[in-house]
BAVEXZA-752470 format. One record per residue: residue in three letters; y, z, x of N, C-alpha, C in turn. Coordinates in steps of 0.2 Angstrom, whole numbers, plus 2048, in hexadecimal, padded with zeros to 3 digits. Example, Ala and Ser with C-alpha at 12.3 -4.5 7.8 and 13.67 -1.06 7.14 Angstrom:
residues 2
ALA7E48278427EA82783E7F0827842 SER7F58238407FB824844800827840 
This chain:
residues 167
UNK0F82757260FC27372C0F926D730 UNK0F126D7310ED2687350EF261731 UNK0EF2637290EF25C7260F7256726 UNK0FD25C72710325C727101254730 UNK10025A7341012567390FD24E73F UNK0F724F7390F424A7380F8243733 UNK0F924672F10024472B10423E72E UNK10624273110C24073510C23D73C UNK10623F73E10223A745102231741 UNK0FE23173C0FB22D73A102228738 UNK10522B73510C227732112224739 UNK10F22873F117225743111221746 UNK10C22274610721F74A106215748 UNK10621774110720F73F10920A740 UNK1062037401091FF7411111FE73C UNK1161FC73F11A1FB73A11B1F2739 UNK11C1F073211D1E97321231E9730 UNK1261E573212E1E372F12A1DD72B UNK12F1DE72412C1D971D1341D971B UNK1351D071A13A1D17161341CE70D UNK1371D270A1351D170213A1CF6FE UNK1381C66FC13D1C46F71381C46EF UNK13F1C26E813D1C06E313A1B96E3 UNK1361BA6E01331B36DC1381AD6DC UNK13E1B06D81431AD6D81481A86DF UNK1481AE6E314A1AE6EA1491AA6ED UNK13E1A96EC13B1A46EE13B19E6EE UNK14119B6E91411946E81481906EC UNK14C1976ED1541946F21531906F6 UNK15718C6F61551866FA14F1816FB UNK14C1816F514617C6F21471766F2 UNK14A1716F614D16B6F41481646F2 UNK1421676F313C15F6F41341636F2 UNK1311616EC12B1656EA12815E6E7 UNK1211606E711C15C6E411B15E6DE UNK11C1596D911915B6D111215B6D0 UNK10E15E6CC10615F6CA10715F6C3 UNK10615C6BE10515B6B70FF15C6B6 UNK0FC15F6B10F41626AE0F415A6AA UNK0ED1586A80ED1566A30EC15769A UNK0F01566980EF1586920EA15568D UNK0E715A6890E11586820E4150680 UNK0DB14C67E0E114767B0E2149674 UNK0E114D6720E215066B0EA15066B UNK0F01526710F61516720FA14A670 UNK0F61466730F913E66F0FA13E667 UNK0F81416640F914165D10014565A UNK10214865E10A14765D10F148663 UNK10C14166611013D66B111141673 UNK10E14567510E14A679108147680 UNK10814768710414568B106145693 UNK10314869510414869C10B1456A1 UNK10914169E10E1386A111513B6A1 UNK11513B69911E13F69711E14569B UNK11C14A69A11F15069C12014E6A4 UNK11C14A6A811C14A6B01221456AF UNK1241406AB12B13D6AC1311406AA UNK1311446A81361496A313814F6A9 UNK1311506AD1351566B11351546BA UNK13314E6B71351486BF13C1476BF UNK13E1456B91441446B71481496B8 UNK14714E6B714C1556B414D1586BE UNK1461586C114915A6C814C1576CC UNK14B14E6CB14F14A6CD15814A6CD UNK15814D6C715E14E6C61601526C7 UNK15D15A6C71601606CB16115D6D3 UNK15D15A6D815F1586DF15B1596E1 UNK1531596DE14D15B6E114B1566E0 UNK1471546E81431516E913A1506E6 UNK13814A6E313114C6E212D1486E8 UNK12A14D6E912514B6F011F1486EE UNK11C1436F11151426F110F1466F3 UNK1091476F210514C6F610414E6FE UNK10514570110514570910C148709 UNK11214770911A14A70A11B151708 UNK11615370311615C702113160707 UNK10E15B70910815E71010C15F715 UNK11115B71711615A71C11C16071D UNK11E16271512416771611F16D717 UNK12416F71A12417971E12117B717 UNK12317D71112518170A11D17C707 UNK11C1797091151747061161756FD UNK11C1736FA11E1786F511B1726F0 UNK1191746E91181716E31181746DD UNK11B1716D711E1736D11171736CE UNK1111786CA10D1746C610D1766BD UNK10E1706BA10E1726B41091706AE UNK1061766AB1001766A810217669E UNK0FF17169A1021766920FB174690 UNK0F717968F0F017B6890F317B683 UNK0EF1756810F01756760EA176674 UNK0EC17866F0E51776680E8175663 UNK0E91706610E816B65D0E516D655 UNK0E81706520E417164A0E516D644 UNK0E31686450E51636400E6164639 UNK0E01686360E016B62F0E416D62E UNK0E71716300EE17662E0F4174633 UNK0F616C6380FA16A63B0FC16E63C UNK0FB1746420FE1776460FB17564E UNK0FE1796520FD17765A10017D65E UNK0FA1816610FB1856650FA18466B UNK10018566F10018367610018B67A UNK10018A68210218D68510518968D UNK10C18B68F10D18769310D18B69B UNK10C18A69F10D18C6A61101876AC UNK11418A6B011B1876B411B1896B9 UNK1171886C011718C6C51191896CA UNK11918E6CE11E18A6D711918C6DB UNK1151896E010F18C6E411318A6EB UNK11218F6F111718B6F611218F6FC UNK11218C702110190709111196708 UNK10F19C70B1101A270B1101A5711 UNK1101AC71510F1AF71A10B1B6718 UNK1051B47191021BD7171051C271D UNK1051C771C1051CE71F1021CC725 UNK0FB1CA7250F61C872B0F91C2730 UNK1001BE72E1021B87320FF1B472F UNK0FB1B272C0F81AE7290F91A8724 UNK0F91A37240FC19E71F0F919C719 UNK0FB19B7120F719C70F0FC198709 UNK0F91957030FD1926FE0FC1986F7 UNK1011986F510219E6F110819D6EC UNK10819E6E51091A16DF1121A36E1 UNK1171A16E111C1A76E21201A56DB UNK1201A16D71251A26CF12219F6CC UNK1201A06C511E1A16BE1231A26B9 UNK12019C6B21221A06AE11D19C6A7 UNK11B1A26A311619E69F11919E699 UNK11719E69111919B68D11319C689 UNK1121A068310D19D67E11119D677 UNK10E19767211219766E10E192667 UNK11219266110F18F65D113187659 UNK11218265811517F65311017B64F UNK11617664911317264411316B64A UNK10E16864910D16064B11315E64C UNK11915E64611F15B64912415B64D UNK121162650129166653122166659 UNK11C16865911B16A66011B166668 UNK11A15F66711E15966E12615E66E UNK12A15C66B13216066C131167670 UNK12E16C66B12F17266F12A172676 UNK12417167812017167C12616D682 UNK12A16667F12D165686133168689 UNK13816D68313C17168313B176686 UNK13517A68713218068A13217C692 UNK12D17669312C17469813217569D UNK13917069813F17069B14417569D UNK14317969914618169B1421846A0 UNK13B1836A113A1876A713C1846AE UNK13B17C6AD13D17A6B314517A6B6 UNK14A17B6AE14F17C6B01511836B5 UNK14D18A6B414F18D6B514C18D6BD UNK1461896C01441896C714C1846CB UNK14C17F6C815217D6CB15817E6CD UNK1591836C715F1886CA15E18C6CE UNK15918F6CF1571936D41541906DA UNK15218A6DA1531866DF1591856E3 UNK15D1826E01631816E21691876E6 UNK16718C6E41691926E91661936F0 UNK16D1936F416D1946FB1661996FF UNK16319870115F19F7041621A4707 UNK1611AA7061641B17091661AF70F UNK16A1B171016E1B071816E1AB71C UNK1701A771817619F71817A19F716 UNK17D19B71918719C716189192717 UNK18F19271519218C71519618871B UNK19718D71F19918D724197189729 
């Protein structure tokens, strides 16, 4: 009974925190202006046509035209959301047997709120990708995967944030 009511002391006792919790997803509503981060890729990549350059033109281009703004370094400092796209693709290169194994990574890093009120830059959507081709096909698919995931942050971008209306 003593543990019942210690129990129960302790629990009305607690701080209570009101949290709103959204998706990953959720976190991109209303993304209109991000800064890109391109890795740089092996030069072993140039040997079938593949290179930092392209892919940061190709998804320059592609956010551009979804309606998103690309920010500079100073101009992302500036926005609330401090928000930034980074995109990463690790190859190995096996020339003997002309294959190429990648791995691609697509992330959205944005300002956050800890628990503590505290401000902090933080991870809220992913999506990675590990995968294999021949030399010939690998530039296409590495930039197809690229393009699909930034497709899928744009649309989600593009969506109104929870409790906004048109009105």
């Amino acid at each position: 009974m003593h543990k019942v009511v210690l129990i129960l002391t302790l629990l009305l006792t607690a701080p209570v925190i009101a949290q709103e919790h959204i998706t990953e997803d959720e976190s991109l509503s209303g993304l209109t202006q991000i800064q890109l981060v391109v890795e740089k890729l092996p030069a072993s990549a140039e040997a079938f046509s593949l290179s930092k350059g392209i892919i940061e033109l190709e998804v320059t281009q592609q956010l551009q035209k979804a309606g998103i703004k690309v920010l500079s370094l100073e101009e992302r400092k500036e926005h609330p959301r401090r928000p930034y796209v980074y995109v990463n693709c690790n190859l190995i290169y096996v020339e003997d047997i002309g294959l190429v194994s990648f791995s691609i990574d697509v992330e959205v890093h944005q300002r956050v709120t800890l628990v503590t009120g505290e401000k902090a830059q933080g991870l809220t959507w992913a999506k990675s990708y590990l995968g294999l081709a021949g030399t010939s096909k690998a530039s296409q698919r590495i930039r197809s995967v690229v393009k699909d995931y930034v497709h899928i942050f744009t649309e989600q971008a593009k969506k109104k944030p929870a409790g906004t209306s048109d009105a």
